[in-house]
PAZAPA-4460 file (N, C-alpha, C; in steps of 0.05 Angstrom, whole numbers, plus 32768, in hexadecimal, padded with zeros to 4 digits):
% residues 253
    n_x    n_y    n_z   ca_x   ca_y   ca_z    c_x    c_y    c_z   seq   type   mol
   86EE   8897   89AF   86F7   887B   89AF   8708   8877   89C7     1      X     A
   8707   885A   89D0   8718   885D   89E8   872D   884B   89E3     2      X     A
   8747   8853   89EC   8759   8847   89D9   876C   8834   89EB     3      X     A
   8763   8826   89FE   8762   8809   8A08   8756   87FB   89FB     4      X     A
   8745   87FF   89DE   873E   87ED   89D4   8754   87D7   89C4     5      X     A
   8768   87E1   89C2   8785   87D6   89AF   878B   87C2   89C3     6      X     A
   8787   87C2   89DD   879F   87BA   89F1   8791   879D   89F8     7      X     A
   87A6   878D   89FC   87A0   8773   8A08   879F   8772   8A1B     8      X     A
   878B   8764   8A30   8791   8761   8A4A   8799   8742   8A57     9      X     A
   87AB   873F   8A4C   87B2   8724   8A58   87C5   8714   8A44    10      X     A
   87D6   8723   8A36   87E7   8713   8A1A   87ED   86FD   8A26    11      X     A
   87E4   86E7   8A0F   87EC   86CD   8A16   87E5   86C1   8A29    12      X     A
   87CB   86CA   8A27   87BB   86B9   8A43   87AF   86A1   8A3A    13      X     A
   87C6   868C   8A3C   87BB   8672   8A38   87A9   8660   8A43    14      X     A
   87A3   866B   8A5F   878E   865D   8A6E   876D   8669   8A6A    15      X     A
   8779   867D   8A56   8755   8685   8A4A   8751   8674   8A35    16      X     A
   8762   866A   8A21   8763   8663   8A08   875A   8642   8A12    17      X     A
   8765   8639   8A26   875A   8622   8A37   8737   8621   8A3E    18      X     A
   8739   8636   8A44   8717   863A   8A4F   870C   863A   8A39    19      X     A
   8712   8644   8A22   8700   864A   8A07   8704   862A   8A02    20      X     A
   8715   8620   89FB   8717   8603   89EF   8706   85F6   89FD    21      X     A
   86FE   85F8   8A16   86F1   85EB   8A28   86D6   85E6   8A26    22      X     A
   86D2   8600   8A1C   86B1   860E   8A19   86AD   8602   89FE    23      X     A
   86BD   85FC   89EB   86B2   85F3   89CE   86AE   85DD   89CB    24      X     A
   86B5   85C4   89DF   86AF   85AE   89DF   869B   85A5   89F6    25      X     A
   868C   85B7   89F9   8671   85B4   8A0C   865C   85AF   89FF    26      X     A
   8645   859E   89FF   8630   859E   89E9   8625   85B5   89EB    27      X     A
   8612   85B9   89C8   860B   85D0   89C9   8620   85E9   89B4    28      X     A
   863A   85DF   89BC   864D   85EE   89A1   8657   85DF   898F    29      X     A
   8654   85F9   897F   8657   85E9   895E   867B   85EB   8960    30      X     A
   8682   85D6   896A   869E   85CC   8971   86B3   85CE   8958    31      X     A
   86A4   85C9   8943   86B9   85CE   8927   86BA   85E4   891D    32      X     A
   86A9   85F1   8920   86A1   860F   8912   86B3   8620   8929    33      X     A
   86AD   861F   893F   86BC   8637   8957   86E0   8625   895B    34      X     A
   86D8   8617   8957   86FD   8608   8957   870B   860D   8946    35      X     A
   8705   8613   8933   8709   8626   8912   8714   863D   8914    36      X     A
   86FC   8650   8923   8701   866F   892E   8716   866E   893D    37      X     A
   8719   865A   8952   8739   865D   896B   874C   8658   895F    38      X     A
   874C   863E   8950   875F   8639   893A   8767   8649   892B    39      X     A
   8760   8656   891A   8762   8667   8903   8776   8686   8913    40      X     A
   875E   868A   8921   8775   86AC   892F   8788   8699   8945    41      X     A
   8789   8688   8951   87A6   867F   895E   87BB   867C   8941    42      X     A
   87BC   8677   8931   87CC   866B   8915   87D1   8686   8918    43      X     A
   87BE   869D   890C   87C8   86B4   88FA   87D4   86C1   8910    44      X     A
   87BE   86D2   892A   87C6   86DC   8937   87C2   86F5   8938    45      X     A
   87B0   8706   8927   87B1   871C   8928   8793   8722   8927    46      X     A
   878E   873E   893B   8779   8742   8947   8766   8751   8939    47      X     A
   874C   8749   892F   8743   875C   891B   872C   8770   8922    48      X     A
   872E   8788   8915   8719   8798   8923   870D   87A0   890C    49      X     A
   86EE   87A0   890B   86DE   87A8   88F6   86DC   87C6   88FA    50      X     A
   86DD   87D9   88E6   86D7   87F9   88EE   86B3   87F9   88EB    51      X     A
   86AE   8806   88FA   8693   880C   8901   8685   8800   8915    52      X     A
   8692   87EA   8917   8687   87D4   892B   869A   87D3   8940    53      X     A
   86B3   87CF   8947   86CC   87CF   895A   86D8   87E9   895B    54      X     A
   86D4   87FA   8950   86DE   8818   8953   86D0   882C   893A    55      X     A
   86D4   8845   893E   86B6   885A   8932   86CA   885B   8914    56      X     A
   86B5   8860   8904   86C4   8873   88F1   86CB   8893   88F2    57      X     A
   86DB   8899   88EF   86E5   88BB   88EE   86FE   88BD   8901    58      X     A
   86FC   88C0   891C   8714   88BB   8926   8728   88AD   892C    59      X     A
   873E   88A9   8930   8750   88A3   8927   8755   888E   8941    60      X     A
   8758   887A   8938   8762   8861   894D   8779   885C   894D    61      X     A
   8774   8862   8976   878B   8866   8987   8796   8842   898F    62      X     A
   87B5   884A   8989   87BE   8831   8984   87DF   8837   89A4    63      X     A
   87DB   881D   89B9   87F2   8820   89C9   8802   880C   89C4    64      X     A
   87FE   87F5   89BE   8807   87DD   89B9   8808   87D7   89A0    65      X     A
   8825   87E3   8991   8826   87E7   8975   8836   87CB   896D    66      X     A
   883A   87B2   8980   884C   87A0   8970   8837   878C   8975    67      X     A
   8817   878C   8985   880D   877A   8982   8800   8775   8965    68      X     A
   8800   8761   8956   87F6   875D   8931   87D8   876E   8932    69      X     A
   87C8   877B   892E   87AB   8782   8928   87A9   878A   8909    70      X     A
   8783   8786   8902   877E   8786   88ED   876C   8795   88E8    71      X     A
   8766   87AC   88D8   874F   87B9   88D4   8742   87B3   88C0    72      X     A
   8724   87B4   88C8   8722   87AA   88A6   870A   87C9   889F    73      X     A
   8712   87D4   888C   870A   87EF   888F   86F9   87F8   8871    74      X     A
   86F5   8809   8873   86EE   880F   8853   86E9   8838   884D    75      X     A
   86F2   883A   8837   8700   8855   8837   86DE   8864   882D    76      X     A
   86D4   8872   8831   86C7   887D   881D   86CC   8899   8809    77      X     A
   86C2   88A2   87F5   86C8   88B6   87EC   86DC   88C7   87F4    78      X     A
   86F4   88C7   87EA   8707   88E5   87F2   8714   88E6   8818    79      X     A
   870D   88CA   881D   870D   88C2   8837   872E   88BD   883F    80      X     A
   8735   88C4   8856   874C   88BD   8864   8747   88B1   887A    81      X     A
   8757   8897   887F   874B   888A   889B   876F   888C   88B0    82      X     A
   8769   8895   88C6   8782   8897   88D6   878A   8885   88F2    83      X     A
   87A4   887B   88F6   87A1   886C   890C   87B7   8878   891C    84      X     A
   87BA   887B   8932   87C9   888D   8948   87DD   8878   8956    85      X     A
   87FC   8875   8955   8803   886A   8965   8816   8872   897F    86      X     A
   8813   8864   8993   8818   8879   899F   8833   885D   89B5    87      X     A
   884D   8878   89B6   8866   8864   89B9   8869   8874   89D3    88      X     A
   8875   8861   89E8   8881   8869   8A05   889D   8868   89FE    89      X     A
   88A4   884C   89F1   88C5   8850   89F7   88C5   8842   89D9    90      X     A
   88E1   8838   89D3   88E4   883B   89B6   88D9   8821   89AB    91      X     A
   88D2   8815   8995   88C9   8803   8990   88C3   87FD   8973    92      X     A
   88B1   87E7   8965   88BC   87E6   8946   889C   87EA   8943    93      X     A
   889C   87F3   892D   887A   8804   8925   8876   87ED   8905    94      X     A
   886A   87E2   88FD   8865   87D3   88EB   884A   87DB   88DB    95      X     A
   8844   87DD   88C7   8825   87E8   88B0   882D   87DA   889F    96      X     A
   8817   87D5   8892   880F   87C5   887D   87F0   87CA   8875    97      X     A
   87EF   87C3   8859   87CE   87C5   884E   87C8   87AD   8840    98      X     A
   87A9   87A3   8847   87A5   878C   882D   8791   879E   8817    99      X     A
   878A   8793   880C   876C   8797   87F8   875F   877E   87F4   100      X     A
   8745   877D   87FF   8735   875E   87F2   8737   8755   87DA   101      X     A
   873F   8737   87D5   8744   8729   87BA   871D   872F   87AF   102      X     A
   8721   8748   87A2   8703   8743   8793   870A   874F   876E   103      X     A
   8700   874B   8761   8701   8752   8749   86F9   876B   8743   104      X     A
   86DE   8780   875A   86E6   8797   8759   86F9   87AA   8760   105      X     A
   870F   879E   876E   8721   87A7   877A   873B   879D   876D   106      X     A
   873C   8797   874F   8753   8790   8744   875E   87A5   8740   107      X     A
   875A   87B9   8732   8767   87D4   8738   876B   87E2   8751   108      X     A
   8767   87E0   8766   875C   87F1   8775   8774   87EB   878F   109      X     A
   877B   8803   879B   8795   8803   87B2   8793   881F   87C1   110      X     A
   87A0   881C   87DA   87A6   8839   87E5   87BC   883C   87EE   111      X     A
   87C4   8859   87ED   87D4   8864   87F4   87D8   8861   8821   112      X     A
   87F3   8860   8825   87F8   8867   883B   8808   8875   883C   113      X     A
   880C   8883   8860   8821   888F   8868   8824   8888   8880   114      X     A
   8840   8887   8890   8840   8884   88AA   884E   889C   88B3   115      X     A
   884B   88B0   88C3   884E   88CB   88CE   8858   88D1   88EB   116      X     A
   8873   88D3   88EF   887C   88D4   890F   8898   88E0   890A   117      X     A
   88A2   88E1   8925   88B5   88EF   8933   88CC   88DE   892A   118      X     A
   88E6   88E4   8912   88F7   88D9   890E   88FB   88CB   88F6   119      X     A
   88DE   88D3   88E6   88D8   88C6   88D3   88E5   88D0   88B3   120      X     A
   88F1   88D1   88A9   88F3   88E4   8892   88E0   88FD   8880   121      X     A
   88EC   8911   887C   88DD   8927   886E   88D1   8922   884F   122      X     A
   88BB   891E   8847   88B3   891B   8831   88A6   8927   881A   123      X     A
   88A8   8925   87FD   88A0   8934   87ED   888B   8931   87DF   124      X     A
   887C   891B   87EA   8862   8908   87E9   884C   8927   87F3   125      X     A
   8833   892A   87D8   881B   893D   87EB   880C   8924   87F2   126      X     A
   8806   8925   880D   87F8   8918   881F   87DC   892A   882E   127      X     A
   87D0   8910   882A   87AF   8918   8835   87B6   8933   8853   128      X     A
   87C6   8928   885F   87BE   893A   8873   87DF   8946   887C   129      X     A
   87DC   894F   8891   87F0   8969   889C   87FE   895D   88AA   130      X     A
   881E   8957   88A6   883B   894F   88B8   8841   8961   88C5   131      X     A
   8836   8959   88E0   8844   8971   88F1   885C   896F   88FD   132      X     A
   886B   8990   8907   887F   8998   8905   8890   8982   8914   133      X     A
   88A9   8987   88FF   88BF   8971   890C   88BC   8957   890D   134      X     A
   88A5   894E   8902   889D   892F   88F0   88A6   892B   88D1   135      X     A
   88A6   8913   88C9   88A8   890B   88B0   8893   88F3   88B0   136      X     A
   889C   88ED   88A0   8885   88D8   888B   8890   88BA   887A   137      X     A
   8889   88A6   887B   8891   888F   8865   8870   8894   8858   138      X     A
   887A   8892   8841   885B   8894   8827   8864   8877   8817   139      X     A
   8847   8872   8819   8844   8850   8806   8833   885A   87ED   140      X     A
   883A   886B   87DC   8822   886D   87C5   881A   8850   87B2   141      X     A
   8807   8857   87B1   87F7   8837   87A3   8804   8835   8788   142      X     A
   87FE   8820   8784   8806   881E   875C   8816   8800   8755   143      X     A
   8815   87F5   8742   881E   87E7   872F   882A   87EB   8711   144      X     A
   8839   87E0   870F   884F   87EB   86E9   8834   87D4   86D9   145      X     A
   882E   87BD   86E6   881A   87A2   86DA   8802   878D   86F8   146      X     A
   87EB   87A0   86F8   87DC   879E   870C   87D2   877F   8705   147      X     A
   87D6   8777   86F3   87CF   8761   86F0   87E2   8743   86FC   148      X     A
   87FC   8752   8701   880C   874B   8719   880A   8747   8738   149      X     A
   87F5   875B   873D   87FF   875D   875B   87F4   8748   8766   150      X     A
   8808   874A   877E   8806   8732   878E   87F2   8730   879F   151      X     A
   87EE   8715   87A1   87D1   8714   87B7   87D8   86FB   87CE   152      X     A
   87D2   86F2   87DC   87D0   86DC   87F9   87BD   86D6   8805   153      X     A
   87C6   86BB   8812   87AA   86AC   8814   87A2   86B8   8837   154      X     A
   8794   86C3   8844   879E   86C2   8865   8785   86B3   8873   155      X     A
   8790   86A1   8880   877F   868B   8895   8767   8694   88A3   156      X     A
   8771   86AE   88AF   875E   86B3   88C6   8746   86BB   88B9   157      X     A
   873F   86C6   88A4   8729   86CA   8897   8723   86BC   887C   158      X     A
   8734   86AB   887B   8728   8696   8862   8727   86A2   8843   159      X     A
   8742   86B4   8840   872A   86CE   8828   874F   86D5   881B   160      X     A
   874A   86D2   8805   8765   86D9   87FD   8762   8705   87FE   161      X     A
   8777   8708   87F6   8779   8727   87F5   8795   8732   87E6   162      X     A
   8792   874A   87D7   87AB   8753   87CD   87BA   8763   87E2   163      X     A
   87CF   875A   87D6   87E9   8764   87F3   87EE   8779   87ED   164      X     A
   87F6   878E   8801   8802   87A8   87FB   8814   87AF   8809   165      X     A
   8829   87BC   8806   884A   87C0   8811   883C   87C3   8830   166      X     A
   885A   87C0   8840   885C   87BC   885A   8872   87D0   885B   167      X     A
   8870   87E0   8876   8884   87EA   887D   888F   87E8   8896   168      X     A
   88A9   87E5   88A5   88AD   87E7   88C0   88C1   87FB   88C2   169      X     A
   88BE   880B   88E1   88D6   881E   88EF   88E0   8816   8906   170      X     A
   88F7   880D   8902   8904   87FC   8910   891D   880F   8916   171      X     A
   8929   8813   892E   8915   8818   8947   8902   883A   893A   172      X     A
   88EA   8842   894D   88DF   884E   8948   88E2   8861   896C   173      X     A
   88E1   8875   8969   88E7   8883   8984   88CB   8889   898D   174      X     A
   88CC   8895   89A3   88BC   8899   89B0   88A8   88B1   89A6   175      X     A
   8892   88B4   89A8   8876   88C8   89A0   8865   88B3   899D   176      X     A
   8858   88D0   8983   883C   88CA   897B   8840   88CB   895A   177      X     A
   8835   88B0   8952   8834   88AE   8932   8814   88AA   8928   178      X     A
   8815   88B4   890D   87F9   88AC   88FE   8803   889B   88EC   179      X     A
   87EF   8886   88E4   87F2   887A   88C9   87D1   887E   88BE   180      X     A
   87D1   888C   88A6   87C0   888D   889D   87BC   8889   8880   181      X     A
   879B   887C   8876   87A1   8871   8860   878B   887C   8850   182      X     A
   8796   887A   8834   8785   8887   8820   8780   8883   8805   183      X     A
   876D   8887   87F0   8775   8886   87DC   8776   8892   87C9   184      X     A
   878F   8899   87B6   8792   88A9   87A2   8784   88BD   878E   185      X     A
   876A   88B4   878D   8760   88C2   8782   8742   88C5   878F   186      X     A
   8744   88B5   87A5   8728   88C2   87B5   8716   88B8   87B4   187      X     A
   8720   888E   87AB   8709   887F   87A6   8703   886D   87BB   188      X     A
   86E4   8874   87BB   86DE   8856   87DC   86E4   8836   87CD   189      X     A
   86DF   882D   87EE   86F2   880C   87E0   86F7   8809   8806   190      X     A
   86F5   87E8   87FF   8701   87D8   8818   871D   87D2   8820   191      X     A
   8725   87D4   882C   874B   87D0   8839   8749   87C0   8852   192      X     A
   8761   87B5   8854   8763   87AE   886E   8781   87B8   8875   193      X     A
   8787   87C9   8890   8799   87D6   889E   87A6   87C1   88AD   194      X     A
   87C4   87B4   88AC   87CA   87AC   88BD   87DC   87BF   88D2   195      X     A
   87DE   87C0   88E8   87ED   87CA   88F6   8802   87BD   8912   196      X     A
   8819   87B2   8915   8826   87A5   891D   882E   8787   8914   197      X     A
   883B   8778   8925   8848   8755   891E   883F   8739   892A   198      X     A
   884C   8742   8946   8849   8736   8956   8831   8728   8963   199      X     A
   8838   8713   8961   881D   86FF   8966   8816   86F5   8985   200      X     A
   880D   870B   8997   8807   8713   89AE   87EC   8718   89B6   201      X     A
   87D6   8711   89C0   87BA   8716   89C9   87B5   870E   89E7   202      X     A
   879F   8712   89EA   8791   870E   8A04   876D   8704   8A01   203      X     A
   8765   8704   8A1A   874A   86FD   8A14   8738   870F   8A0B   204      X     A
   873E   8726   8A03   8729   8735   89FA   872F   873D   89DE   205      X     A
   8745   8736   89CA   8749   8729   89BC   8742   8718   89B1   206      X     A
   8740   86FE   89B9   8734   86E9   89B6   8716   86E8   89AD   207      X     A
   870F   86F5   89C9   86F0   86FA   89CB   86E9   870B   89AD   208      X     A
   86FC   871C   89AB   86EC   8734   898F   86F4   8722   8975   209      X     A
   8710   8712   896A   870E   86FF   895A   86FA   86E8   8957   210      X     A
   86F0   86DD   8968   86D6   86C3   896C   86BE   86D6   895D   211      X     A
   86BD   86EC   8963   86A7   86FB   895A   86A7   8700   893F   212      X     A
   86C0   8711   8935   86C5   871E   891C   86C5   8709   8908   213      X     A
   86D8   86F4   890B   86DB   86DF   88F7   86CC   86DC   88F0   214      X     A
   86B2   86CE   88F2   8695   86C9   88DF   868C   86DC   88D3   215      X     A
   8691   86FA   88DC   867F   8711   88C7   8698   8715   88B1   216      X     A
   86B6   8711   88B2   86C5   8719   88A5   86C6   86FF   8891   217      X     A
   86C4   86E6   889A   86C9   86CC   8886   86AF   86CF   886F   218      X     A
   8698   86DD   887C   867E   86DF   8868   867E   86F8   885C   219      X     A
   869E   870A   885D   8699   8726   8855   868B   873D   885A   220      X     A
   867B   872E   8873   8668   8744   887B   8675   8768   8886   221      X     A
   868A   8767   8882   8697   8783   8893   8697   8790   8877   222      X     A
   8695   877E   885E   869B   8794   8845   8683   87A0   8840   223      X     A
   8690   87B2   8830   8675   87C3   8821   866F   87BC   880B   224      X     A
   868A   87B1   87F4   8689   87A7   87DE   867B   878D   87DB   225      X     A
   866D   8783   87CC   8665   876E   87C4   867B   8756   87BF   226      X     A
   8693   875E   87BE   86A7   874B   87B7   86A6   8732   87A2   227      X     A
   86A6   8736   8789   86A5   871E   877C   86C2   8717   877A   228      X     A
   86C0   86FE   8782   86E5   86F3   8783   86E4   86D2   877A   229      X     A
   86C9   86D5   8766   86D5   86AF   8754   86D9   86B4   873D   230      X     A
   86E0   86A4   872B   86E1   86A4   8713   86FB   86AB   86FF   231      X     A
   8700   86AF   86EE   871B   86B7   86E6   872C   86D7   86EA   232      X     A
   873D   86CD   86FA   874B   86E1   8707   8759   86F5   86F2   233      X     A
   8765   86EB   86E2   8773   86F1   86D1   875B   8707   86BB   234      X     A
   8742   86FE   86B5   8732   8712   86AE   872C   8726   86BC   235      X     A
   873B   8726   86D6   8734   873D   86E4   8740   8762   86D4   236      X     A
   874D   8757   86CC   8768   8765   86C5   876C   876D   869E   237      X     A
   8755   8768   8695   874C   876A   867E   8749   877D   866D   238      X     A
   8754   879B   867B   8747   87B4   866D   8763   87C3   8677   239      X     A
   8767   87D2   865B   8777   87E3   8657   877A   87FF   8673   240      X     A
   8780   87FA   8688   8780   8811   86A6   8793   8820   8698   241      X     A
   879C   8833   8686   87BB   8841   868B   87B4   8849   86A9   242      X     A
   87A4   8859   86AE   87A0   8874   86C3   87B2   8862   86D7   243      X     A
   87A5   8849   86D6   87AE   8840   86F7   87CA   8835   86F5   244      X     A
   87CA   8829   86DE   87ED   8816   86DD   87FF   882D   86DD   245      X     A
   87FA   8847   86DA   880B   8853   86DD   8810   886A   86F6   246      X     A
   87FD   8861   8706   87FB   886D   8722   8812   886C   8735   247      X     A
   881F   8882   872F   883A   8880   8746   8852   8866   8748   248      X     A
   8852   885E   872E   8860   8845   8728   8879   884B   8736   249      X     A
   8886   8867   8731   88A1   886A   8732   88A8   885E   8756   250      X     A
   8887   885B   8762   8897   885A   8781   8894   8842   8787   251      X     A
   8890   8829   8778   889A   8813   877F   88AF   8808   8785   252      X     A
   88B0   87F0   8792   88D5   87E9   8794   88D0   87CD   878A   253      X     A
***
């Protein structure tokens, strides 16, 4: 993977965003539908990358520009760990977060994270993979005390509600190399989306890969799940889970 794929070339290049506006009101474009797409990621702001399609599955995506907002939209399979590499020159704030798609097969369903670097605290968390020497770890284990609680949000850029999952930041964060890698508990496939950074910063190639993604992500097409997400929500949540309501409860806050 080549890992200028993260990087903007041109943050805040408003005289591209000019040229695109320009181009949508030419006959020939569907002027409401693509004014939607500019609209929508100018609002949110964060850059989405489909796995398989915008970067491979298996290795680990190399990340330099850790405060620009990006989005993965990924999916775990079997016993699967997915890893993202960030990589710091001088000191700076490192930001993770996870969603899960608002679908009704995924009312139970969450993953585990960890973020892994130089300065990070020592932990007593067993984790998918190996902290190497003189690193520590922040661990997000999944779980709910009442899953029929958790919280969910509406987000613009893809039109699609989703359940929220903790956020973490390292503020300041020193200089290296960190992993954040994500997983789940017991080794079940399922769709996520990885956020990684805040800051609402892009360029034209950016742009260019959002105009693209939005339509396969607003029609779901990046999932694997079928996603059923109408009907009564609250029946989602209908059946006695102990296994899961009691999944690592104690590490909520």
């Amino acid at each position: 993977m080549r890992s200028d794929q993260v990087n903007g070339d041109g943050k805040n290049a408003f005289p591209f965003y000019t040229l695109i506006v320009n181009k949508l009101i030419r006959p020939g474009w569907a002027l409401t539908t693509a004014g939607g797409l500019l609209g929508a990621f100018l609002a949110h702001a964060h850059v989405p990358y489909i796995e398989g399609k915008d970067y491979p599955e298996g290795p680990d995506f190399v990340i330099h520009d850790v405060e620009q907002s990006k989005a993965f939209y990924a999916y775990l399979d079997a016993d699967d760990v997915d890893g993202f590499e960030i990589l710091l020159d001088a000191p700076d704030r490192i930001y993770v977060s996870t969603l899960i798609p608002f679908c009704r097969e995924y009312a139970y369903y969450d993953v585990n994270f960890a973020l892994i670097g130089p300065g990070l605290p020592a932990t007593h968390e067993e984790l998918p993979v190996e902290i190497p020497a003189g690193q520590g770890a922040v661990v997000h284990i999944a779980g709910f005390k009442n899953w029929a609680e958790r919280p969910f949000m509406y987000e613009m850029f893809s039109d699609r509600k989703y359940f929220e999952g903790r956020g973490y930041t390292q503020k300041p964060a020193q200089p290296g190399t960190y992993r954040f890698v994500v997983w789940h508990g017991r080794g079940e496939p399922g769709d996520y989306i990885a956020i990684i950074g805040r800051a609402e910063e892009f360029g034209p190639s950016d742009m260019q890969l959002a105009v693209i993604n939005t339509p396969i992500i607003r029609r779901k097409e990046e999932m694997r799940s079928a996603c059923e997400d109408s009907g009564n929500f609250a029946a989602w949540f209908d059946r006695d889970d102990i296994e899961s309501n009691d999944m690592e409860s104690n590490h909520q806050e």
